[in-house]
C-alpha positions in Angstrom: -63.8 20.5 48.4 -63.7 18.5 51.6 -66.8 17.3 53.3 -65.5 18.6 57.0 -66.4 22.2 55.4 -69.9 21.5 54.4 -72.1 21.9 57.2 -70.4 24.9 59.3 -73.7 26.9 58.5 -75.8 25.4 61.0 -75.7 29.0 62.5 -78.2 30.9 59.6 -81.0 31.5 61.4 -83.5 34.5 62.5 -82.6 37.2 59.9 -83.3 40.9 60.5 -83.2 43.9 58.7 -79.4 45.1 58.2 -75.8 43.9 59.1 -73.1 45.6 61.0 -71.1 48.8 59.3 -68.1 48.6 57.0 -66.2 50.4 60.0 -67.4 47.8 62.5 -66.3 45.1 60.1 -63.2 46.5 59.8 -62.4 46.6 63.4 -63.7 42.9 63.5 -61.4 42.0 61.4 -58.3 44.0 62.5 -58.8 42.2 66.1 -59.3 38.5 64.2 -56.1 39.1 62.3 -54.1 39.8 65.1 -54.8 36.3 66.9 -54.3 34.1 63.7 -51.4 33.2 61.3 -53.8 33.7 58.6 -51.9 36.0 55.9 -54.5 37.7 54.1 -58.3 38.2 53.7 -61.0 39.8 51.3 -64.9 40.1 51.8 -67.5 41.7 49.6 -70.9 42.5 51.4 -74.1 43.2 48.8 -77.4 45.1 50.2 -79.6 45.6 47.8 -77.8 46.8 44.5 -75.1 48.2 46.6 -71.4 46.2 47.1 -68.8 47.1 49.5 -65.4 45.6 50.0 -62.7 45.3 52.1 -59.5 43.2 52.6 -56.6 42.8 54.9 -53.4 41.0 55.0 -50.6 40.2 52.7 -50.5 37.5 49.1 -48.2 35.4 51.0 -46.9 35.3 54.9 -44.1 37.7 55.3 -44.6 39.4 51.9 -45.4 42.9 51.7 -47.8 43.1 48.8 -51.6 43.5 50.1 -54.4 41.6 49.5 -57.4 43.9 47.9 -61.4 43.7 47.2 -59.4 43.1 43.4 -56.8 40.0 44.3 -58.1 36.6 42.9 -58.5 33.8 45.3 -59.4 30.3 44.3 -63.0 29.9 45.6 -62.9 25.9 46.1 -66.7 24.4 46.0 -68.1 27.9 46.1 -67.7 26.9 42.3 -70.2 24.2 42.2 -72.2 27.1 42.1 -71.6 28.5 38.8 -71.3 25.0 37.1 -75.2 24.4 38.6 -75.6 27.8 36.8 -74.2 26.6 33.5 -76.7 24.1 33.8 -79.1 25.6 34.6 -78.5 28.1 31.9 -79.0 25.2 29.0 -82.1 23.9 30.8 -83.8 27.0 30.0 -81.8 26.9 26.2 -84.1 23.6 26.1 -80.7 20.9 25.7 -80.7 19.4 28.9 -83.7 18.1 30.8 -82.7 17.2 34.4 -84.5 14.5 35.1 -82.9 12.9 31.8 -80.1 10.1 32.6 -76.6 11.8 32.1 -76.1 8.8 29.5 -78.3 10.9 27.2 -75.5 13.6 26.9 -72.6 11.6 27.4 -72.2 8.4 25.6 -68.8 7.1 27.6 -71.5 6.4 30.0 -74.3 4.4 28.3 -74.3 0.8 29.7 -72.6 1.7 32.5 -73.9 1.2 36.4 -73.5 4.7 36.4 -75.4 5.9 33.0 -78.8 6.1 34.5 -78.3 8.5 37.0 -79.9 11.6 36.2 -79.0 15.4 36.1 -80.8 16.2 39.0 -79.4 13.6 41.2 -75.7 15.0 40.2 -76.1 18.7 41.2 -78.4 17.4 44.1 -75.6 14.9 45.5 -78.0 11.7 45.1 -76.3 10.5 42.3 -74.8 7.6 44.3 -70.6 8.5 43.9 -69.5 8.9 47.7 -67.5 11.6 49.2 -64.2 9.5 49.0 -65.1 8.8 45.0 -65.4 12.4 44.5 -61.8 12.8 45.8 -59.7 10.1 44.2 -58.1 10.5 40.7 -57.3 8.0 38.2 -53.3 7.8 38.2 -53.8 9.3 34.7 -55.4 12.5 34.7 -55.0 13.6 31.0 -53.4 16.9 30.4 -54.3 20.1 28.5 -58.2 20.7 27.2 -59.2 17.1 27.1 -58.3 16.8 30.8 -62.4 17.1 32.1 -63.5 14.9 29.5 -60.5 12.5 30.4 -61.9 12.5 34.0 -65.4 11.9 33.4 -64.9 8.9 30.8 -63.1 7.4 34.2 -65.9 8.4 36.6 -67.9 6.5 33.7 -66.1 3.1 34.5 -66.9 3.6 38.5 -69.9 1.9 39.7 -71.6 4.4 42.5 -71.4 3.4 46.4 -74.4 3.7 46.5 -78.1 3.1 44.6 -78.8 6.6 42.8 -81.6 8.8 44.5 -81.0 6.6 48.0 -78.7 9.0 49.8 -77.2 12.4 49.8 -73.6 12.1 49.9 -71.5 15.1 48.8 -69.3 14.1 45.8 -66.6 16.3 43.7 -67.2 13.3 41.2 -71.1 14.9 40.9 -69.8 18.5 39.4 -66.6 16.6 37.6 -69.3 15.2 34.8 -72.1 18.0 35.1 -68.8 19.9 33.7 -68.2 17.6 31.2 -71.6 17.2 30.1 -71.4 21.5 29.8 -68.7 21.3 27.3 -70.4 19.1 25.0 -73.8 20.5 25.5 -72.3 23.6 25.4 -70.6 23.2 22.5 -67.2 24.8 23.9 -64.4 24.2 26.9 -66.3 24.5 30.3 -63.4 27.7 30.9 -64.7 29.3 27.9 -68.3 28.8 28.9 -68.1 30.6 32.0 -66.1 33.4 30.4 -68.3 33.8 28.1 -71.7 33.6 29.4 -71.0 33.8 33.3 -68.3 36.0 33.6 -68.1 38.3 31.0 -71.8 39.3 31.3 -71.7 39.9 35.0 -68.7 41.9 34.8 -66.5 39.3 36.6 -63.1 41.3 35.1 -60.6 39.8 37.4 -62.2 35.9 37.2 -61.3 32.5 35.5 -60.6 29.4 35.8 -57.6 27.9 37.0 -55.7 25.1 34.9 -57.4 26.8 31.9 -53.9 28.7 30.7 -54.5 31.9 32.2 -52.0 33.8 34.0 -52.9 36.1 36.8 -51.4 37.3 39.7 -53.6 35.5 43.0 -53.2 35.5 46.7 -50.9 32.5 47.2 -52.0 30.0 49.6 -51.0 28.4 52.9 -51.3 25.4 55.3 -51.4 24.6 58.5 -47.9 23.6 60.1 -48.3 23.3 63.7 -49.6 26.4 64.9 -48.7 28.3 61.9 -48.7 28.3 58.1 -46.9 27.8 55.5 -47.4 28.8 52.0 -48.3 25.9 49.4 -46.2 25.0 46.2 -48.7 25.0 43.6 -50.5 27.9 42.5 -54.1 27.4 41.9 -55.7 24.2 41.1 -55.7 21.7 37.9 -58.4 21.9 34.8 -59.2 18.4 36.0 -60.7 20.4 39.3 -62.3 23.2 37.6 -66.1 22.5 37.9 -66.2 21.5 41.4 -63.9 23.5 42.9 -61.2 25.2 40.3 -62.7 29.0 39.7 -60.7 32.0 40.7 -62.3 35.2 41.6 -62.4 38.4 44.0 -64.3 39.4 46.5 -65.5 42.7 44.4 -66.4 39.5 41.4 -68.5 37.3 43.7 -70.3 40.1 45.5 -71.4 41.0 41.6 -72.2 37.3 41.3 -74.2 36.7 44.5 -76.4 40.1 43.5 -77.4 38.6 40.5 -78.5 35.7 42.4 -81.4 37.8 44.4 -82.0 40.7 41.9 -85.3 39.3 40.7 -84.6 39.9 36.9 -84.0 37.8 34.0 -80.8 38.1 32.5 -78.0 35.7 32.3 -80.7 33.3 34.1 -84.3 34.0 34.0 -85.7 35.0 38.0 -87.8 31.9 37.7 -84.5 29.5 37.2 -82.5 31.3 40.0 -85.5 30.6 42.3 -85.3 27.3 41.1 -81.6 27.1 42.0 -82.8 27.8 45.7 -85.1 25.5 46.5 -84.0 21.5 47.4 -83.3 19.4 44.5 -85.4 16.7 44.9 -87.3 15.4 48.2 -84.3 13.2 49.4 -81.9 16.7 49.3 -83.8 19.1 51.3 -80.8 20.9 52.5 -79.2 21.0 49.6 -80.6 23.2 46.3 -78.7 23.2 42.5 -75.3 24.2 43.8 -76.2 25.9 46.7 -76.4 24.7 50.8 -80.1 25.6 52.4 -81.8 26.5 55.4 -85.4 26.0 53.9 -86.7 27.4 57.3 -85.3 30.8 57.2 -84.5 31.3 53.3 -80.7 31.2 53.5 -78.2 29.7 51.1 -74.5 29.4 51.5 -71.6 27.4 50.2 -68.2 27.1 51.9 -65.1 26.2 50.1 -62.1 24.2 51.5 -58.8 23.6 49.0 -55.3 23.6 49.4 -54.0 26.7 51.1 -57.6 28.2 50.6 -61.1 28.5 52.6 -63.7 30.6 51.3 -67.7 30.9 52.5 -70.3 32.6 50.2 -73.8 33.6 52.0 -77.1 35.0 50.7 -80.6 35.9 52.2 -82.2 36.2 48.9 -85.5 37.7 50.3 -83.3 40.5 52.1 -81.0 40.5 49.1 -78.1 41.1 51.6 -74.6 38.1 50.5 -71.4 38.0 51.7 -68.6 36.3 50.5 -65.1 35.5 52.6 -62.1 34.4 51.3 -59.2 33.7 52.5 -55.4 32.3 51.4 -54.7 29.7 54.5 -56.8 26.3 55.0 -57.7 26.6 58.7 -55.6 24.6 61.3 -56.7 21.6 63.2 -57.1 23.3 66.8 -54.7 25.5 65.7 -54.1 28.5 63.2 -57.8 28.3 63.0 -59.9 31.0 61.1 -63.3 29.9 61.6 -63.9 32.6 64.2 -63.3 35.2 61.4 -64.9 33.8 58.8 -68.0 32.9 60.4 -67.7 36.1 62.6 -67.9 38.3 59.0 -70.7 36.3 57.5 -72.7 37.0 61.2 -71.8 40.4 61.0 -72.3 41.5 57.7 -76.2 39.2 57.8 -77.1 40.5 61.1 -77.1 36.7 62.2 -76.0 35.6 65.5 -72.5 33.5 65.2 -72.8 30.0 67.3 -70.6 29.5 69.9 -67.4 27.2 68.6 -67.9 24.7 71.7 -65.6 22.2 69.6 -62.6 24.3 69.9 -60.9 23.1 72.8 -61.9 19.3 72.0 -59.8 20.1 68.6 -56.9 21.3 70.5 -56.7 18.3 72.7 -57.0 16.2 70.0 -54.1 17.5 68.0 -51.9 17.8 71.4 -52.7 14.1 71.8 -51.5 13.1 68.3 -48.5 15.2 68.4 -47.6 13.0 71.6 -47.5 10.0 70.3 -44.9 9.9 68.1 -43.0 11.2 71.2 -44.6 8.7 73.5 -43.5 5.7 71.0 -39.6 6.9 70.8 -39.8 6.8 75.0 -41.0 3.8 75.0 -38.9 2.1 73.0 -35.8 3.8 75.1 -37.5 2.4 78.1 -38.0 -1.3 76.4 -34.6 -1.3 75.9 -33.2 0.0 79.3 -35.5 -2.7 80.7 -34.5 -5.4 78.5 -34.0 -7.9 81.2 -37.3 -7.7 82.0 -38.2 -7.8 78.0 -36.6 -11.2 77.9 -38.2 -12.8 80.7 -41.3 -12.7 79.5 -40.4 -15.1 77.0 -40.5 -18.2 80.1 -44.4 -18.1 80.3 -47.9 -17.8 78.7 -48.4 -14.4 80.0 -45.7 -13.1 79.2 -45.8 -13.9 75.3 -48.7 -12.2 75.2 -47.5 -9.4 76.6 -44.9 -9.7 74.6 -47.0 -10.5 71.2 -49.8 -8.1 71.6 -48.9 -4.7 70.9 -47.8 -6.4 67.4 -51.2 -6.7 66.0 -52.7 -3.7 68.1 -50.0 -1.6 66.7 -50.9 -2.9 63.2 -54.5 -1.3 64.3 -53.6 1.5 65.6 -51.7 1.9 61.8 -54.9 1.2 59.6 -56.9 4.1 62.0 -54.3 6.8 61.1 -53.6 5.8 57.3 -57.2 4.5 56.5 -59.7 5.0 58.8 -59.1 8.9 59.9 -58.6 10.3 56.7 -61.6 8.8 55.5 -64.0 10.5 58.1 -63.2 13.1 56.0 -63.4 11.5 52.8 -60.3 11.9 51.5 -57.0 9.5 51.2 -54.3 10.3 53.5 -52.1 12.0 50.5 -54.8 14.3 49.6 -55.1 14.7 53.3 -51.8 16.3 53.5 -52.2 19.0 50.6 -55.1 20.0 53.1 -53.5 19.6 56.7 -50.1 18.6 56.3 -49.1 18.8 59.7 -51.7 16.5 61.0 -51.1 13.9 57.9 -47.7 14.0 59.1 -48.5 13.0 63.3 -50.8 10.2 61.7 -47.9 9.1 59.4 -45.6 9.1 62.3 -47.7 7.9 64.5 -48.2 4.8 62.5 -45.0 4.1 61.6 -43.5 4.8 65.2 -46.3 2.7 66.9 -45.1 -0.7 64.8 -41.5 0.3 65.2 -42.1 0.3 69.0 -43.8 -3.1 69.1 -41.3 -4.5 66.3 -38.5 -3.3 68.5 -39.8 -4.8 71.9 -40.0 -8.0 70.4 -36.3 -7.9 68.7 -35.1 -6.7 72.0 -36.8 -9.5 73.6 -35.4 -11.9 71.9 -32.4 -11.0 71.2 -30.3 -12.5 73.9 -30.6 -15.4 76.4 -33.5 -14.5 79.4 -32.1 -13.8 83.0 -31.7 -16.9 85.1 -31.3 -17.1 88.6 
């Protein structure tokens, strides 16, 4: 779900004939286990018409009960996949037309800034809504069925950052209303949908959709908490999260899934729409297709998944018909209680592609170090302002010293708006939804903030808070 996931498949490149052995992925894994907190694991690797499996770990750090090929994991934006499927599904029915303005099949948003933008430029990302739209919520999110129609009807009222078709900029907000516009195309709930014509064909046994009322036994999943994790307090996600990122599946499930994405045959989707699904969405999206990430220049297309407590990647060489998916029941660490080595390690493996080197590793280490210094750094120094507190109040006699005195006021106030504001929203994301992600780094910017004002608050109280030194 978050945009800091989207691009780790710069590495898909120069494909060749088969990927390692189950054994050798075994041992990968085994040695990848052993230097992360990460509880538990599950891949499926298709080659051909063939699927194999494998998993390690436990449901939850500490437990004893293991994670199999069978044990439902919540896939995150892997699922913008299947909701590009749905629609793509009643393109061929003839109901939607994609290059028809979503107005057409949604009335909330005729008249609205937002009503002409068309199908295509919402599963293509063009539609204009901006990363941090995709990721806010209306303070009312409905509850029960209604919840995805409730959520769309506000995406309805927001006019887009941008002018549709101008940019690509990756937007939850895009699938939220492509769902939408599935139910009522559809003619049914967009969890009944997928059962029914995604799921239930394909043999998907052990999938659904979270927030829909079903309950199954699923890995449970963990943060980051300095170094390592933690398990999360909610199960699962929310209806209101379902068509961008809010399906639950196995490893076994999606291998079945990704194989019917290169088998060449018309079933649930004719072979014609499924290469359709592959290709860019429109000239201004060339790395992106109808749900799925590309590499136009070696046939590749992938999709990573980031939620709470989960991270998931899904990987296909259609012309090879080799996949794999990975998932996983932690949300990698900042630096830290990282498992982006064994995640992109399997999909190298099992593809046959070479994994790139991860040269940002230590830069994220030393980044996280830094930030957990601060707050220390800040309580020092106000010990130190006030063992020097003579020397605090002196600096009230001249010019200079006011400023030094006045300065780290407003600079601190800076320094404030970078960690609460401007940080989380590199990533596109508020600073509260930052923390159901990476809690442990939402809490050094929090403290951070708060200790840097309390610091220069505290130097100026101390300063003037008695008479100056004379003499």
């Amino acid at each position: 779900m978050l945009r800091f996931s989207a691009m780790l498949f710069c590495l898909l490149a120069l494909v060749a004939a088969a990927g390692a052995s189950a054994g050798e992925l075994d041992t990968f894994v085994d040695a990848q286990m052993e230097r992360t907190p990460l509880p538990g694991v599950a891949w499926g690797v298709v080659d051909g018409d063939a699927i194999t499996a494998g998993a390690r770990g436990t449901l939850e750090s500490g437990g004893s009960a293991a994670v199999t090929e069978d044990t439902p994991f919540l896939l995150g934006s892997i699922s913008k996949s299947f909701t590009a499927l749905a629609v793509m599904q009643l393109v061929e029915a003839g109901k939607v037309d994609l290059d028809a303005p979503i107005a057409r099949y949604l009335p909330e948003f005729a008249g609205k800034p937002a009503g002409a933008i068309t199908v295509r430029q919402l599963i293509g990302h063009i539609s204009g809504y901006s990363t941090l739209q995709g990721n806010s919520t209306p303070d009312d999110s409905g509850t029960g069925a209604a919840t995805i129609a409730h959520r769309a009807a506000w995406y309805a009222d927001q006019s887009p950052a941008y002018p549709p078709g101008a940019r690509w900029a990756y937007s939850n907000a895009n699938y939220l209303i492509l769902g939408r516009m599935i139910e009522v195309v559809g003619g049914m709930p967009f969890p009944n949908y997928l059962r029914t014509r995604i799921f239930e064909p394909l043999g998907m046994e052990h999938s659904f959709v979270s927030g829909s009322g079903e309950r199954r036994a699923m890995a449970r999943g963990h943060t980051p908490w300095f170094g390592s994790m933690r398990p999360v307090a909610a199960q699962g996600a929310t209806l209101a999260s379902a068509p961008q990122g809010g399906i639950v599946s196995t490893a076994g499930d999606t291998a079945r899934y990704l194989r019917m994405m290169m088998n060449g045959r018309d079933d649930i989707l004719s072979a014609a729409g499924k290469a359709r699904m592959l290709q860019p969405a429109s000239e201004a999206t060339p790395g992106y297709g109808l749900g799925w990430m590309l590499d136009g220049a070696e046939g590749t297309a992938y999709h990573t998944g980031t939620s709470p407590g989960f991270d998931t990647i899904a990987a296909m060489i259609p012309a090879k018909r080799r996949a794999v998916v990975v998932l996983t029941n932690g949300s990698s660490g900042m630096g830290f209680a990282e498992s982006t080595d064994l995640r992109l390690g399997l999909i190298a493996r099992a593809l046959d592609l070479p994994q790139a080197e991860d040269t940002g590793a230590t830069m994220r280490k030393a980044n996280f170090l830094a930030l957990a210094a601060a707050p220390v750094i800040f309580l020092l120094a106000i010990i130190w302002a006030w063992w020097k507190r003579g020397a605090l109040r002196t600096k009230r006699a001249n010019r200079f010293g006011l400023f030094s005195l006045w300065f780290p006021l407003p600079a601190m106030a800076a320094l404030a708006w970078v960690c609460i504001a401007l940080i989380p929203q590199l990533f596109g994301v508020s600073l509260s939804t930052l923390r159901e992600y990476q809690p442990d780094m939402a809490l050094l910017l929090l403290a951070t903030a708060v200790l840097g004002l309390v610091w220069a608050v505290a130097r100026l109280a101390i300063a003037y808070s008695g008479r100056p030194p004379t003499g």
